[in-house]
C-alpha positions in Angstrom: 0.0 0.0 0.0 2.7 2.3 0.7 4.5 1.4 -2.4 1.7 2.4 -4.4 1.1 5.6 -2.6 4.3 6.9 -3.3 3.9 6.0 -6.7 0.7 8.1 -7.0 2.7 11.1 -5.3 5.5 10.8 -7.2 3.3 11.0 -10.7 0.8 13.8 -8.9 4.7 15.6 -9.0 5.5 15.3 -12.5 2.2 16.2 -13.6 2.6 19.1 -11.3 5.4 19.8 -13.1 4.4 19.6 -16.3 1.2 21.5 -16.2 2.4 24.6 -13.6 4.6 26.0 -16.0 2.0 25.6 -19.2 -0.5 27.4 -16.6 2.0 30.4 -16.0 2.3 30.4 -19.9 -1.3 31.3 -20.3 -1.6 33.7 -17.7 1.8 35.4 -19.0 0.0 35.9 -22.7 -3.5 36.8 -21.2 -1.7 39.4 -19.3 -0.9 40.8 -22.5 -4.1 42.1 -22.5 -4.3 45.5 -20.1 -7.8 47.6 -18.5 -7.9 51.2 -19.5 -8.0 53.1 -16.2 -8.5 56.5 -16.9 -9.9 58.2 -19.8 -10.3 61.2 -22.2 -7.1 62.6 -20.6 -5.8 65.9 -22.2 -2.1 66.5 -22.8 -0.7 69.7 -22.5 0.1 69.5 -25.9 -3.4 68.4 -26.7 -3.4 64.8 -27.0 -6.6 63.3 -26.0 -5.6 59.4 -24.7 -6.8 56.9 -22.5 -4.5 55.6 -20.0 -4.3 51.6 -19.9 -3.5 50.2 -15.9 0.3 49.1 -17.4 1.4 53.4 -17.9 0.4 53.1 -21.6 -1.6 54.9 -23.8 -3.9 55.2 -26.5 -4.3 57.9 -28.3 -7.8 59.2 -29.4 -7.6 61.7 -30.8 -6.6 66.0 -30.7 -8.3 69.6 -29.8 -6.3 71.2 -32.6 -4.6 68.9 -35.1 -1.7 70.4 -36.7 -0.7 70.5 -40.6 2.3 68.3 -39.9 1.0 65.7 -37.2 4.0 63.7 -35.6 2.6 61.4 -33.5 4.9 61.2 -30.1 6.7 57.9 -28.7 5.7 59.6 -25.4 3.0 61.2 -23.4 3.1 62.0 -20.1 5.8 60.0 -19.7 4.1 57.2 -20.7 4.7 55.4 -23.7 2.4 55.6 -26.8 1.0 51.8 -28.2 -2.0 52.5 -30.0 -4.2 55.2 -32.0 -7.8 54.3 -31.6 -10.6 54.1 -34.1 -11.9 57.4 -36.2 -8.9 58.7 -34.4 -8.2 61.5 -37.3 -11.3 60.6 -39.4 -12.1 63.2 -41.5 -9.9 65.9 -40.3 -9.5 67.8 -43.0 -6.7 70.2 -42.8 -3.6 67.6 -41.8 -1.3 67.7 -44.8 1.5 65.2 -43.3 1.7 62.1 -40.8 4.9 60.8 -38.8 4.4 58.2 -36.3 7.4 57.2 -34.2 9.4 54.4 -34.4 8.4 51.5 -32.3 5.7 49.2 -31.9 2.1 51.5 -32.7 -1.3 49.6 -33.5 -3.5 51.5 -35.6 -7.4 51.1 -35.4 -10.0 51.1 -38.1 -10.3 54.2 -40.2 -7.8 56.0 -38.6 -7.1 58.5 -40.8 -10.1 58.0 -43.3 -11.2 60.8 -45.1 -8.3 63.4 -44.1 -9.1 64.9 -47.9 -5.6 66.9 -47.5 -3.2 64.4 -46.6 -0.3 64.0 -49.2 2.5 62.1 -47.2 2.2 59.3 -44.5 5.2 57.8 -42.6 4.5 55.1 -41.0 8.2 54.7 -39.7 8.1 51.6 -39.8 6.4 50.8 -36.9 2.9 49.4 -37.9 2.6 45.5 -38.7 -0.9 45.8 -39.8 -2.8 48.7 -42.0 -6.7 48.0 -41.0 -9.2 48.2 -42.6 -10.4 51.6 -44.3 -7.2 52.8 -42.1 -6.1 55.6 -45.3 -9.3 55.1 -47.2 -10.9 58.4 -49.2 -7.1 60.4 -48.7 -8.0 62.1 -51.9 -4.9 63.8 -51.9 -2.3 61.0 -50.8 0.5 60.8 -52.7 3.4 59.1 -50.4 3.4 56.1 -48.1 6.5 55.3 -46.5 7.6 53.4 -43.4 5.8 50.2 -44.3 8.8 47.4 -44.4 7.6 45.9 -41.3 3.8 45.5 -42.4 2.3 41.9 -42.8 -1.1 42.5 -43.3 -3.2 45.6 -45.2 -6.7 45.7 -44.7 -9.8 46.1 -46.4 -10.6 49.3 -47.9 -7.0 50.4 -46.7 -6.1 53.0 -49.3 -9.6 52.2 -51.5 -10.5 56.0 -53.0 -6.9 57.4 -53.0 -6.5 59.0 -56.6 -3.2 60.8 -56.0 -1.0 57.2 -54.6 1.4 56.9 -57.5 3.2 54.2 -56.0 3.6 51.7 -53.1 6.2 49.5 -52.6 5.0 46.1 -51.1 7.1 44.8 -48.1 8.6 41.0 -48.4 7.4 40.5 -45.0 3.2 40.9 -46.5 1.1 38.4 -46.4 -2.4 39.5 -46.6 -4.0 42.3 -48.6 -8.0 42.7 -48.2 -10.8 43.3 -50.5 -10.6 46.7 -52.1 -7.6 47.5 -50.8 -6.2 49.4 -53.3 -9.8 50.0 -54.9 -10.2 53.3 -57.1 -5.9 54.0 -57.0 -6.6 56.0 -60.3 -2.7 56.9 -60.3 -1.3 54.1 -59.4 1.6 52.8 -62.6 2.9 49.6 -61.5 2.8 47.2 -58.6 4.8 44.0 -57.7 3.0 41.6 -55.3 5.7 40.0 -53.5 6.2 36.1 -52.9 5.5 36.3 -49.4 1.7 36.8 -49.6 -0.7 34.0 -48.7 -4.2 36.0 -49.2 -5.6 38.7 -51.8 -9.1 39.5 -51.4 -11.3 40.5 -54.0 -11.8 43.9 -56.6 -8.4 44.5 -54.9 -7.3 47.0 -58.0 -10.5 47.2 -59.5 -10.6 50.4 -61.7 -7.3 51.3 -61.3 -7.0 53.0 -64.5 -3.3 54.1 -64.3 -1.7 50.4 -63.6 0.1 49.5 -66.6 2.4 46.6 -65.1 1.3 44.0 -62.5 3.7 40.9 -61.2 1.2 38.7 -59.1 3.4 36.3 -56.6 2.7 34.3 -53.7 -0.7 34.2 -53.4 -2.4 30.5 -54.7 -5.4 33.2 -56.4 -5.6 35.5 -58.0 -9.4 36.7 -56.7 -12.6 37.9 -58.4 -12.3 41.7 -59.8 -8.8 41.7 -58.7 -8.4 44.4 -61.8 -11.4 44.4 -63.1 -11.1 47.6 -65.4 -8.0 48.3 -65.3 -7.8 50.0 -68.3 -4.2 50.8 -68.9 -2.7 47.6 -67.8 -1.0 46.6 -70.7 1.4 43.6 -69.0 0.9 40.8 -67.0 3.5 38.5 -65.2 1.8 35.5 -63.2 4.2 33.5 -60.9 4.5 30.0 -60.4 3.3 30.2 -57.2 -0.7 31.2 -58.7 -2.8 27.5 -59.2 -5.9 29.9 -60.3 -7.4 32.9 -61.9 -11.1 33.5 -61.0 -14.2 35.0 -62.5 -13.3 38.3 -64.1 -9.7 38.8 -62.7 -8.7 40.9 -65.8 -12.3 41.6 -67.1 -12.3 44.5 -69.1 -8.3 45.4 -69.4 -8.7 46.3 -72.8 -4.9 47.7 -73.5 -3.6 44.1 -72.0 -1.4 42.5 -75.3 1.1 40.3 -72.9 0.2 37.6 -70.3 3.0 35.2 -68.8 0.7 32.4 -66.9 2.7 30.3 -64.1 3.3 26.7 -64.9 1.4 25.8 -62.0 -2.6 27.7 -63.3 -4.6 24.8 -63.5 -8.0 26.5 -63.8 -8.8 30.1 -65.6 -12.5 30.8 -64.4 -15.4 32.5 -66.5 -14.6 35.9 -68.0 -11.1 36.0 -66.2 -10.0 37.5 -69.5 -13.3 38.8 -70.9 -13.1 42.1 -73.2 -9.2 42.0 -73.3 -9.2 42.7 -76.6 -5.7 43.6 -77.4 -4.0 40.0 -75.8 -1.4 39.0 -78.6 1.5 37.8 -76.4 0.1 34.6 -74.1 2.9 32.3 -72.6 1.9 29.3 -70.3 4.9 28.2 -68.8 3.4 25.2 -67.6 1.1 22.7 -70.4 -1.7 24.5 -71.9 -3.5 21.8 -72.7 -4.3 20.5 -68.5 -5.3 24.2 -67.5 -9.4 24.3 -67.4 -10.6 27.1 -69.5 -14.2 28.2 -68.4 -16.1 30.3 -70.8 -15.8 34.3 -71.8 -11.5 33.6 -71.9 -11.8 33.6 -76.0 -9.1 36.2 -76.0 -6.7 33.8 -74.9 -7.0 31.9 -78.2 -7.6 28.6 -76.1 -10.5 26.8 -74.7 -11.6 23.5 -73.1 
């Protein structure tokens, strides 16, 4: 009998063992998680934040916001994490963003609608660009500061006119639908191979794209440049195993498509109304790749 007790406390011990420091684990990561404690607070320099119980702070917003907003690594002493929701929404006047370097979350719409905005440095210290974060910047011209971001969100710069360029980070992996939606001046973009996920009408109507290089991604989505009127060049990576319904619809200038060895399926209308296709190179055997209807341009079908 006591043989067998002492076994039972000896394996009570390892399992003690075992599961005590999985337990201090959890709590550790949900203690990641902090209260806000006090709110609305006023800087002297007119920062409106809410204080979180750990002597951080989130900034909500500003009594007077300046043409050229730099966003501070400190207020109060206190270190700056986050910029809440609608923080600058619609402000109006600001004409140039710096955020400091360091570790900042952005909220949703952040800086939507701020019609006068022409440069945004992000410094980068933003891993994520949520949803509608920049959308309806009429007037935004430069983003900078982005190498660290993994993930843009829907909407995210949808309705900016005046972005010429962007480069792409190797570290993205996600872009949402409509990111890039209504990018009028946007020439060229390279998607790089580290992305995973491209939601839908992504481009759509971008009217100044002229060369795309899709990488990474296994899809390329529904209305990802739907209308893109000036696109005249396509380059599709090996990495793409589909094109869906009306990818290129309507990209009337496109005359050269390089198609990854590894399409197996070009859904309906991918291609429709691109009239001017007269250079089409499957890398891979054109005669497994599932053509659905409306792809006539491509001079194949199955």
């Amino acid at each position: 009998m006591n043989q067998r007790f002492s076994t039972l406390i000896a394996a009570f011990c390892l399992l003690l063992l075992t599961v005590i420091p999985m337990l201090a684990g959890c709590n550790s990561f949900q203690n990641t998680e902090y209260a806000i404690v006090s709110e609305g607070i006023v800087s002297a320099d007119g920062f409106i934040y809410d204080k979180y119980e750990n002597s951080t702070v989130k900034i909500t917003g500003m009594e007077n916001v300046p043409l050229l907003l730099t966003i501070p690594a400190e207020i109060d002493g206190m270190p700056v994490v986050e910029i809440a929701d609608s923080a600058f929404e619609g402000n109006e006047l600001l004409l140039y963003l710096k955020l400091p370097a360091g570790n900042i979350k952005l909220g949703k719409r952040v800086f939507s609608g701020c019609l006068s905005l022409v440069t945004a440095d992000l410094s980068n210290s933003v891993t994520s660009i949520p949803l509608g974060a920049f959308e309806e910047c009429r007037n935004l011209t430069v983003i900078e500061g982005i190498s660290a971001v993994t993930e843009i969100g829907d909407q995210a710069f949808a309705g900016c006119p005046a972005l010429t360029y962007i480069k792409l980070p190797e570290s993205l992996t996600t872009i949402g639908a409509e990111a890039f939606r209504g990018c009028t001046s946007l020439s060229d973009i390279i998607l790089p191979e580290s992305l995973t996920f491209v939601g839908e009408s992504v481009f759509w109507g971008c009217n100044s794209l002229s060369k795309v290089t899709f990488g990474g991604s296994a899809e390329i989505p529904k209305y990802a440049f739907l209308d893109c009127a000036s696109l005249t060049e396509v380059i599709i990576g090996d990495s793409v195993e589909s094109i869906d319904e009306e990818a290129f619809r309507g990209c009337r200038t496109l005359y050269s498509v390089k198609i990854g060895k590894n399409v197996f399926i070009i859904h309906a209308y991918a291609f429709h109304a691109c009239d001017s296709l007269t250079e089409i190179n499957f890398a891979g055997d054109a005669d497994n790749i599932s053509i659905a209807e409306g792809n006539e341009s491509l001079g194949l079908s199955n």
